[in-house]
C-alpha positions in Angstrom: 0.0 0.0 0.0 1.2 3.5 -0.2 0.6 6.7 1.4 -2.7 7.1 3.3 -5.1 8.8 1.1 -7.3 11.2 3.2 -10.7 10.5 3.3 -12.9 13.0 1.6 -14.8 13.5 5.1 -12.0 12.7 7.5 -14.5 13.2 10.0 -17.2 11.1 9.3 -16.5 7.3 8.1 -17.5 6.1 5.1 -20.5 4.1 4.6 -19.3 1.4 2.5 -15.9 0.3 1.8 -15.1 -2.0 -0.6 -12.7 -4.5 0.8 -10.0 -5.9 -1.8 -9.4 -2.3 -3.3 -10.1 0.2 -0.6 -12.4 2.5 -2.5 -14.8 4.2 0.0 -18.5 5.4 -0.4 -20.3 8.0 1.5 -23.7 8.2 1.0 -24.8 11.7 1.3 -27.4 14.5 1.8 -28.0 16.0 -0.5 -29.5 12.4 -1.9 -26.0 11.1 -3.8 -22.8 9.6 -3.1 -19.4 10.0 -2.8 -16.9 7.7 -3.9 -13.0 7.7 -3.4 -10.2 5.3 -5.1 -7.9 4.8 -1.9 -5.3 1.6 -2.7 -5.8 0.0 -6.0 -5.8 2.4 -9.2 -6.5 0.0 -11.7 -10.4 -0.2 -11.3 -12.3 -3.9 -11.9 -15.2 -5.5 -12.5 -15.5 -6.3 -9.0 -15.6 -2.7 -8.3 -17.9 -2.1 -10.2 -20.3 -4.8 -9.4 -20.0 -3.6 -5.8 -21.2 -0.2 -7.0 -24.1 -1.2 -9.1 -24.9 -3.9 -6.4 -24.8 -2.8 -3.0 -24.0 0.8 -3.3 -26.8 1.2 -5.6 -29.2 -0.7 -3.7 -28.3 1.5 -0.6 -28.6 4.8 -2.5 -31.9 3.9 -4.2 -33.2 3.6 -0.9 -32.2 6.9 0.4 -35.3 9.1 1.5 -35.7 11.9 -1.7 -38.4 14.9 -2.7 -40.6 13.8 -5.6 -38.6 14.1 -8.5 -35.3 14.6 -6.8 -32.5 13.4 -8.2 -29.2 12.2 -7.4 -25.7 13.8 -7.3 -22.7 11.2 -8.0 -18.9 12.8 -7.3 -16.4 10.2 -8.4 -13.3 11.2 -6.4 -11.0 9.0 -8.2 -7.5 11.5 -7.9 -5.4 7.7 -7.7 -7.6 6.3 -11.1 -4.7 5.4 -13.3 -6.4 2.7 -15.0 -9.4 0.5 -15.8 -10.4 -3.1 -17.6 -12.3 -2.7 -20.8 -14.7 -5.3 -18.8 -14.8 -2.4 -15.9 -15.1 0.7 -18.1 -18.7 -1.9 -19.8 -20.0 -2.4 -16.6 -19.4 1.0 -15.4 -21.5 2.2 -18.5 -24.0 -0.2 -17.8 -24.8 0.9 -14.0 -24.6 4.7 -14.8 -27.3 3.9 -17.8 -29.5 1.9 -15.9 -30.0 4.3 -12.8 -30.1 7.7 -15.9 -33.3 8.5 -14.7 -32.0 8.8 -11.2 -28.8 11.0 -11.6 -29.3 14.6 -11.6 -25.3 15.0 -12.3 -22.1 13.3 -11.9 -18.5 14.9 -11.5 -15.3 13.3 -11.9 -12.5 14.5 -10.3 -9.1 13.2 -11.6 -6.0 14.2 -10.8 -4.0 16.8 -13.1 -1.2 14.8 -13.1 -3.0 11.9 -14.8 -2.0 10.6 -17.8 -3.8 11.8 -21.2 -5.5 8.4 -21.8 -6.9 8.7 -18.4 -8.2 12.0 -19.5 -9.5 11.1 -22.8 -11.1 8.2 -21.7 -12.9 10.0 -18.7 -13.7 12.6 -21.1 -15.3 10.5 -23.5 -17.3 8.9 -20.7 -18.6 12.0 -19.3 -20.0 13.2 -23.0 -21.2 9.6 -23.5 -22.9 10.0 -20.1 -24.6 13.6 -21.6 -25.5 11.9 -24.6 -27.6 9.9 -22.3 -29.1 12.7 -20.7 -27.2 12.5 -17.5 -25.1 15.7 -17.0 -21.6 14.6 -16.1 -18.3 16.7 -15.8 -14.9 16.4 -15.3 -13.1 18.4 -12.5 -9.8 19.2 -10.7 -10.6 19.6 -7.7 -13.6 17.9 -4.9 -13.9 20.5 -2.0 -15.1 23.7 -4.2 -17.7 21.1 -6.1 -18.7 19.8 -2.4 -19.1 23.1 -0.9 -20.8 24.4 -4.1 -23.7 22.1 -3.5 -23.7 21.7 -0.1 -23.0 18.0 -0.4 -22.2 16.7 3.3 -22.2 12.6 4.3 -25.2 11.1 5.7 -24.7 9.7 8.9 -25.5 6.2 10.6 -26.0 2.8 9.1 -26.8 2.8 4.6 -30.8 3.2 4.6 -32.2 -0.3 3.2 -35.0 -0.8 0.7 -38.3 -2.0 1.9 -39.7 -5.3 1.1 -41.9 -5.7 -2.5 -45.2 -7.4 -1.2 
């Protein structure tokens, strides 16, 4: 492992962590989440499929206005990399909760390579194509501050039972 990434709320744990690679979720108010690559760069599959799995299931269940939608900030500073397999399922979750997101910003770092950029970049205008208005940024804090995103606390909200 290398240096200790600081969380984006040091103060407040994250609600989810995804064990083999680190990356930490907030869930957060307003409705959204937060998510941060800590030890691994390369992102995987299994990543993913913990985001459109467990995460998603805990952030559709989130209490929300009529209408309301979501906020997604991707603090992925560490991202160096992903699997083509990744980058597919990635797509798939962000299409399949579109009517959901109200926006989603990246933030990479600006040291990262130019195919990290470029393929961020054509993600986010992939992501608009879709109707979902997505961004790429430099830095997280003036984006969190901007919208008043702050975690939510206590244990991720469950979905209630289908009859």
């Amino acid at each position: 492992m290398s240096e200790e990434v600081r969380p984006v709320f040091p103060n407040v744990p994250p609600t989810m962590v995804h064990g083999p690679s680190g990356m930490r979720v907030w869930l957060t108010d307003p409705p959204g989440l937060v998510t941060q690559i800590t030890d691994q760069t390369e992102i995987t599959v299994d990543m993913a499929e913990f985001l459109a799995g467990p995460v998603s299931e805990a952030l559709l269940a989130l209490p929300r206005a009529p209408g309301q939608r979501l906020i997604f900030i991707h603090e992925w500073t560490r991202f160096r990399s992903y699997t083509p397999e990744a980058r597919d399922a990635l797509t798939a979750w962000a299409m399949g909760l579109k009517g959901e997101i109200g926006r989603m910003l990246f933030v990479i770092s600006k040291e990262a390579s130019s195919m990290v950029r470029m393929g961020i970049k054509v993600g986010t205008m992939t992501l608009k194509l879709a109707g979902i208005d997505s961004e790429l940024i430099d830095t997280i804090d003036p984006a969190l501050a901007a919208r008043g995103i702050r975690p939510r606390s206590g244990a991720p909200p469950r979905r209630p039972a289908s009859p």
